[in-house]
TORPA-540763 format. One line per field, with one value per residue (C-alpha): residue number from 0; x, y, z. Coordinates in Angstrom, 2 decimals. Example, Ala and Ser with C-alpha at 12.3 -4.5 7.8 and 13.67 -1.06 7.14 Angstrom:
<rs>
seq = [0_1] .
X = [12.30_13.67] .
Y = [-4.50_-1.06] .
Z = [7.80_7.14] .
</rs>
This chain:
<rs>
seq = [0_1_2_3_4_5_6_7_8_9_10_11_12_13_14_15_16_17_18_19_20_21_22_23_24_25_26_27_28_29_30_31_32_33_34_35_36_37_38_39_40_41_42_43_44_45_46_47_48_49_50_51_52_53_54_55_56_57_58_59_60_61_62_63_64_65_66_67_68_69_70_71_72_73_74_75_76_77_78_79_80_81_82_83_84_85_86_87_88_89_90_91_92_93_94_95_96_97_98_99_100_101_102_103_104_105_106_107_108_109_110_111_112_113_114_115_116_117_118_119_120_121_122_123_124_125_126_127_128_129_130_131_132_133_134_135_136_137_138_139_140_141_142_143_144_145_146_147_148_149_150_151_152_153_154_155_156_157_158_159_160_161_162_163_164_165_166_167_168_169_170_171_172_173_174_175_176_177_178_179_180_181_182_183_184_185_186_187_188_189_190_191_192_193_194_195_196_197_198_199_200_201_202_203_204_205_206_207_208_209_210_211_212_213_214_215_216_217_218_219_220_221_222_223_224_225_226_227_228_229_230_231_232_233_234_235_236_237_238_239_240_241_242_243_244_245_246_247_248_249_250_251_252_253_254_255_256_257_258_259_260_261_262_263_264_265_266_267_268_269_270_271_272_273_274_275_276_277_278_279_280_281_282_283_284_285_286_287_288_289_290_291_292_293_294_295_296_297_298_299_300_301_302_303_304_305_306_307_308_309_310_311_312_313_314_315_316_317_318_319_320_321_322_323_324_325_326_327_328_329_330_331_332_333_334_335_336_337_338_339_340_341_342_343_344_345_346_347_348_349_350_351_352_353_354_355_356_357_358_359_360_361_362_363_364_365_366_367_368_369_370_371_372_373_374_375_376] .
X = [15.93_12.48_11.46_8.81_11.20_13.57_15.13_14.28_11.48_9.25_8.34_5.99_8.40_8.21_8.36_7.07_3.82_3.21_0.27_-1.36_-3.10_-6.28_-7.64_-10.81_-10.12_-8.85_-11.65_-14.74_-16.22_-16.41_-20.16_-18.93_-19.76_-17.81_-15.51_-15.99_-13.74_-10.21_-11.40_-11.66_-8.80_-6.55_-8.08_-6.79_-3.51_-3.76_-4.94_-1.66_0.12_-1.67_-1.61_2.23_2.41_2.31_0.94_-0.75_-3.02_-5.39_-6.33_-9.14_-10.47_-13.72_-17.11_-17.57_-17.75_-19.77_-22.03_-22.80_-23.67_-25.63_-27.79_-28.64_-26.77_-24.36_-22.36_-19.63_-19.47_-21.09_-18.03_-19.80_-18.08_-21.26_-22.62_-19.63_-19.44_-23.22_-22.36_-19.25_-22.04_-24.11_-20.71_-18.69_-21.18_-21.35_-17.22_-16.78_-18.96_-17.29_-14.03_-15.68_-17.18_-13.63_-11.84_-14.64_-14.61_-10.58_-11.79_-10.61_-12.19_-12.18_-12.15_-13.01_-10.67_-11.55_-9.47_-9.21_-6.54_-7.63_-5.92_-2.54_-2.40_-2.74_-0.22_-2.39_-5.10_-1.70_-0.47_-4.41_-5.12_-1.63_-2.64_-6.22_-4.89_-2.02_-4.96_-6.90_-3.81_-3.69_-7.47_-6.58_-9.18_-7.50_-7.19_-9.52_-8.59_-10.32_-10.54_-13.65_-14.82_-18.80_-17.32_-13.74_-15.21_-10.78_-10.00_-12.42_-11.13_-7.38_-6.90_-6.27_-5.73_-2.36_-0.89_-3.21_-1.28_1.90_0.66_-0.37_3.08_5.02_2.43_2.67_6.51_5.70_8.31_6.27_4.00_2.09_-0.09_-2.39_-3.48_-5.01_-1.46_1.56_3.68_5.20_5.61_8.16_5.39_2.14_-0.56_-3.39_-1.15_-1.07_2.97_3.25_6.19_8.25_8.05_10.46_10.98_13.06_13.09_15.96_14.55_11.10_12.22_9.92_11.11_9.51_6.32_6.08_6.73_3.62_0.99_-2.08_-5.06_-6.62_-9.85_-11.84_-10.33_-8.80_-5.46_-3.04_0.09_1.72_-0.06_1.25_4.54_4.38_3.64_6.00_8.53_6.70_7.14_11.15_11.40_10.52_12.87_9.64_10.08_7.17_5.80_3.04_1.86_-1.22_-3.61_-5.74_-2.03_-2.62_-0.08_0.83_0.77_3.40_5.23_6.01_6.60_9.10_10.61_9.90_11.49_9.00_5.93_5.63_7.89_9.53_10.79_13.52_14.02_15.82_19.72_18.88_15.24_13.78_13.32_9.74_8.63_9.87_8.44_5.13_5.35_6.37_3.75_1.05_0.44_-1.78_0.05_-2.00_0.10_3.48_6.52_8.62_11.89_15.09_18.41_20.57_17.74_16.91_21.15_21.18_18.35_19.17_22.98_23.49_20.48_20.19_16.89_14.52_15.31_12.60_14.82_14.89_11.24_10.01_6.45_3.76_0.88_-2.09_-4.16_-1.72_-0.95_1.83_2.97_0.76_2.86_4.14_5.15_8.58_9.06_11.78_11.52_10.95_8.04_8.95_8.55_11.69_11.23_8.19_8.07_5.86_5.97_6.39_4.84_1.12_0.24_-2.29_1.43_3.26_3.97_6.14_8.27_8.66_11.98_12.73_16.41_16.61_16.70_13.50_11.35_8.95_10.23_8.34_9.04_12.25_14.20_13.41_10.74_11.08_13.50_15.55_14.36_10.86_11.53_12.08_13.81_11.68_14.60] .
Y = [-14.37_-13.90_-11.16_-10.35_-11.44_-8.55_-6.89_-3.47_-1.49_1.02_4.13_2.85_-0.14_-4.19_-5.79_-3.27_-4.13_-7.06_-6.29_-9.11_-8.20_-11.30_-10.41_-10.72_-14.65_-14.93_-14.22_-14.77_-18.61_-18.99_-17.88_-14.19_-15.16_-14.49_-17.46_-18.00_-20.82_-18.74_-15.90_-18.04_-19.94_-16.36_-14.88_-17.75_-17.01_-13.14_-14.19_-16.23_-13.43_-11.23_-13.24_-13.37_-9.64_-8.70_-6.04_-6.72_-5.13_-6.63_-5.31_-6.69_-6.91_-8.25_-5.77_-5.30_-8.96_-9.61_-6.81_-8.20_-11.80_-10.59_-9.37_-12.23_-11.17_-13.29_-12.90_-10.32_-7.35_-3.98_-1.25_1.89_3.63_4.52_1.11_-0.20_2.42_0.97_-2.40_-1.99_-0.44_-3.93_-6.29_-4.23_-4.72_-8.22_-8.76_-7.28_-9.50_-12.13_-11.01_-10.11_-13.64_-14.79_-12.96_-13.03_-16.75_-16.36_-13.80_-10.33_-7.75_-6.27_-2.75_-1.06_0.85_2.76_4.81_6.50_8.73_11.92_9.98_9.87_12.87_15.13_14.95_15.62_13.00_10.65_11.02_11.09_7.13_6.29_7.31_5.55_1.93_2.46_3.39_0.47_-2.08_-0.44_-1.27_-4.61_-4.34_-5.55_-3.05_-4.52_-1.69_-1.72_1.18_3.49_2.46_3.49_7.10_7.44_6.45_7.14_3.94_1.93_2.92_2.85_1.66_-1.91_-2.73_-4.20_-0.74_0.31_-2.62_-1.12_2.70_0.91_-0.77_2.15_4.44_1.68_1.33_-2.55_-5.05_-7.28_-7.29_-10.52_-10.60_-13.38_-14.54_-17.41_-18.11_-19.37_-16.73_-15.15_-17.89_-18.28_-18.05_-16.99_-20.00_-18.14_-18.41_-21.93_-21.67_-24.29_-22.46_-22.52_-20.60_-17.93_-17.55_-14.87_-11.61_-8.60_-5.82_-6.16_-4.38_-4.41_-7.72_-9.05_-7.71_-8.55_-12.12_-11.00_-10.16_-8.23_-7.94_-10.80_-12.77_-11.65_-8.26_-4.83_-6.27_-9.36_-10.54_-7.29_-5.17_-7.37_-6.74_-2.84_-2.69_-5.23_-2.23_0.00_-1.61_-2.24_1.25_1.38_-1.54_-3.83_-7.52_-8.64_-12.22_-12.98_-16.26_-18.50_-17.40_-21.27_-22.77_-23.49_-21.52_-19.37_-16.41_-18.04_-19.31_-16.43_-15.08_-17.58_-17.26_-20.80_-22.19_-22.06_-20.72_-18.19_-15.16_-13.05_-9.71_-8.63_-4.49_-1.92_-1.51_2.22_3.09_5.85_9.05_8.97_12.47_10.89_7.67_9.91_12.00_9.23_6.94_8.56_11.58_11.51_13.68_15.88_16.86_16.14_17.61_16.88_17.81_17.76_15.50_18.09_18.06_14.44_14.08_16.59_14.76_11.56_11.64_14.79_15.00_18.36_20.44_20.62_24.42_26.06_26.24_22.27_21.96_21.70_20.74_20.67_18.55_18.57_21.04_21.73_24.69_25.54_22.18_19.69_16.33_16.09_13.28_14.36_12.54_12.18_13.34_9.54_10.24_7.72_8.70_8.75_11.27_12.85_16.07_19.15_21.83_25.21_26.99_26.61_25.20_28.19_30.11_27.78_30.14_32.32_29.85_26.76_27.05_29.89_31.21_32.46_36.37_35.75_34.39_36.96_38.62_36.35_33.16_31.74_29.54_26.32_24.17_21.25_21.46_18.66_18.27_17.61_15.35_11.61_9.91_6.40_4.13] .
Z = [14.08_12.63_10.51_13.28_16.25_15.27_18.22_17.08_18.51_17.88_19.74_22.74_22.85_22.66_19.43_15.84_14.87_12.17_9.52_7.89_4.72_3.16_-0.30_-1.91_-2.93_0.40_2.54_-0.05_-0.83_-4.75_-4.58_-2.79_0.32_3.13_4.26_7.72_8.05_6.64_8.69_12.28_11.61_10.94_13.81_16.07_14.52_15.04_18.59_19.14_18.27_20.80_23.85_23.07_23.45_19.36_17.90_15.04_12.33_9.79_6.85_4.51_1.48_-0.01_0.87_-2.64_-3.84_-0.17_-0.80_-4.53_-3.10_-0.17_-3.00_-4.61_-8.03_-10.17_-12.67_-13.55_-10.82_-11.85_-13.05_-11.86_-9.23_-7.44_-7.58_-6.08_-3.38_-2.62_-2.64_-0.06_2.39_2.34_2.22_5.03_8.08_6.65_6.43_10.31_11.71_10.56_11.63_15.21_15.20_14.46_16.90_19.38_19.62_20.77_23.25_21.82_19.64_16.33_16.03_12.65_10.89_7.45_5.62_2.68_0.62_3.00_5.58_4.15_1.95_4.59_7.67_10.50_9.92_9.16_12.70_13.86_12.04_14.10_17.51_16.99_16.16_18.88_21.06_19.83_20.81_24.09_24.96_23.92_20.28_17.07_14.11_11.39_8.27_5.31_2.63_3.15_-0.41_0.42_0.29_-1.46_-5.29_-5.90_-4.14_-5.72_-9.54_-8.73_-5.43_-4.06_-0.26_-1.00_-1.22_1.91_3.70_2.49_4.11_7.68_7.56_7.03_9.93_12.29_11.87_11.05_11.32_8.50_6.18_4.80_1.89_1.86_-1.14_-3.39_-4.45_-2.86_-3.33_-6.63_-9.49_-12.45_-14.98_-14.31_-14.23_-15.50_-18.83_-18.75_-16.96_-14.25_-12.92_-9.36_-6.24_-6.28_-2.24_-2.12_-3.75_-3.21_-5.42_-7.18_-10.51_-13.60_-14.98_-11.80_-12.13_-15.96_-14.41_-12.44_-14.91_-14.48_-11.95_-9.93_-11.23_-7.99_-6.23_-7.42_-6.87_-8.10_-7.83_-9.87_-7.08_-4.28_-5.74_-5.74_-2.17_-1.23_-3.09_-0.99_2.19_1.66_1.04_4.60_5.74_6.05_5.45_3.46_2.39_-0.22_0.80_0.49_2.61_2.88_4.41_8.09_10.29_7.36_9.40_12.43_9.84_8.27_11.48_12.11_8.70_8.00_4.45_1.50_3.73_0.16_-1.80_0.74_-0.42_1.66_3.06_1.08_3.43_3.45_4.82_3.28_6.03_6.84_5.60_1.94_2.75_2.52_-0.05_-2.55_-1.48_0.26_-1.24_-4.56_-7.26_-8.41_-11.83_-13.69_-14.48_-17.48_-17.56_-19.41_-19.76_-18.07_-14.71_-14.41_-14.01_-11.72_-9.45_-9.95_-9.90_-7.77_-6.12_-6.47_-6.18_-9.71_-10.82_-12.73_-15.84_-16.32_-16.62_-20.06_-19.46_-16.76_-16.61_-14.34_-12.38_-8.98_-6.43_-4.63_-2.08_-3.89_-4.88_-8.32_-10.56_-12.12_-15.62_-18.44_-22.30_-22.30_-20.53_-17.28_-13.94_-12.60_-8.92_-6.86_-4.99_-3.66_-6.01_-5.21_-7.91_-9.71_-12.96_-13.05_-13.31_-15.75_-18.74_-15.88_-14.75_-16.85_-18.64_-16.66_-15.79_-12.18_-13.87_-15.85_-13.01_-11.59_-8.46_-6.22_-7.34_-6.69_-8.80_-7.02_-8.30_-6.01_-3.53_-2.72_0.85_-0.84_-3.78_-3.96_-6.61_-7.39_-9.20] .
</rs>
């Protein structure tokens, strides 16, 4: 059986949703414009899919570099955050209608979709982007996400829509995730070196020798094959199948559908899916500080997986209030678990390296409690 034939279902029933992700390279000519021709021919895929009865969400890259070649300008893209943010308002009008002209010509419609860290750090507007694309599939309108880069100047300096793909996946309760790409999936040895090396089509855990095998960012988007490869972690986290593919193949999307041998790298689902609420906090919710804490602690969260008591902190980090997300790092200095704190970093001289019977009165030895804290490795 497929990875997008499973048997399983999701909570309004039928198949789970697939989510099909095209980059910058993907959907942009090599002047910046946008490629009509890879758009149409995925949207007759993506219509395929729909007149079969499958749910399916795409998310896109590529206003930026469309909003610099609708200008006129060549050359290397501009760095400045608010020059980007002005460039993604010219290239995203430009980007939809292509994907409505796409989809249009196979008789459905796009609906836009933008989102932006708000949407995932806080629960409410979570559940609220869920209802709207279930709402949108039951009108019959395909999802077309992108990340609100005009407004959220975060995403554009250290996001990348490969880790929004691996988000809708886990709101949507996908069944698959494909990253289409200018590559045909994860390589032995990275061609922008010089390598020439093989397709590796199958991947069980994407652990840091993997994405050293990956190298850095991608000539023409945020992203590259190192980002692909952290969401694809993401995604298994959430027992989604995910393949990184080329995204020029004809009937790449069906035939990763259909599983079919060599169709690109296809990173297989963690046995044990992360509960949802942790699903969230490790990988939706920005942390807004870090805790560093002893040898004794990180055994007892790792090994144990006990709760982080005040006394095993030996460091904070960051500007954060009670329930914001935390990184939680070694004397190493890795980051090894996440979690909401319960106390400020306005408050840090009263509780970090604190026994339970010097902690103030109201604050209680728990740090982060285990029901709130995800370890990472």
């Amino acid at each position: 059986m497929s990875a997008g034939a499973s048997a399983s279902a999701d909570r309004v029933g039928g198949p789970r949703p697939v989510v099909v992700k095209l980059g910058s390279s993907t959907v942009t000519t090599e002047r910046g414009d946008v490629d009509a021709d890879v758009i149409g021919r995925v949207s007759g895929e993506v219509a395929g899919l729909a007149r079969a009865g499958q749910r399916v969400v795409v998310v896109t890259s590529g206003a930026i570099v469309c909003g610099w070649s609708a200008l006129g300008r060549t050359g290397p893209r501009p760095t400045d955050p608010a020059v980007l943010q002005a460039l993604s308002a010219v290239g995203q009008q430009r980007l939809m209608r292509a994907w409505q002209d796409g989809l249009g010509a196979q008789g459905l419609l796009a609906g836009q979709v933008l989102l932006a860290p708000l949407d995932f750090g806080h629960r409410r507007q979570y559940l609220h982007a869920r209802t709207t694309l279930q709402h949108l599939w039951s009108l019959g309108v395909v999802p077309v996400v992108n990340e609100n880069d005009a407004v959220a100047d975060e995403e554009i300096r250290f996001g990348d829509n490969d880790r929004l793909a691996a988000l809708v996946a886990h709101l949507v309760g996908a069944d698959l995730l494909v990253l289409l790409t200018d590559m045909p999936g994860l390589l032995s040895e990275d061609p922008r070196l010089g390598g020439s090396g093989s397709l590796i089509e199958e991947v069980l855990d994407v652990d840091q020798r993997l994405l050293d095998v990956a190298g850095g960012p991608g000539s023409v988007g945020s992203g590259g094959m190192a980002s692909k490869l952290a969401a694809a972690r993401m995604a298994s986290r959430s027992g989604v199948t995910t393949v990184i593919a080329d995204g020029r193949r004809p009937g790449v999307v069906k035939d990763a559908m259909e599983g079919v041998p060599g169709v690109g790298t296809v990173c297989r689902p963690y046995a044990d899916r992360m509960p949802a609420r942790k699903l969230w906090i490790a990988y939706a919710l920005g942390a807004a500080g870090r805790l560093v804490v002893d040898d004794g602690a990180r055994r007892a969260l790792v090994e144990r997986r006990r709760s982080l008591l005040a006394a095993g902190v030996v460091e904070c980090r960051g500007r954060f209030d009670p329930d914001d997300a935390v990184e939680i790092a070694g004397a190493d200095g890795k980051v090894f678990a996440k979690g909401l704190v319960r106390f400020s970093s306005e408050r840090a001289a009263e509780w970090v390296g604190r026994r339970s019977e010097e902690l103030p009165e109201d604050l209680s030895p728990v740090a982060v409690h285990r029901d709130d804290l995800v370890v990472l490795d």
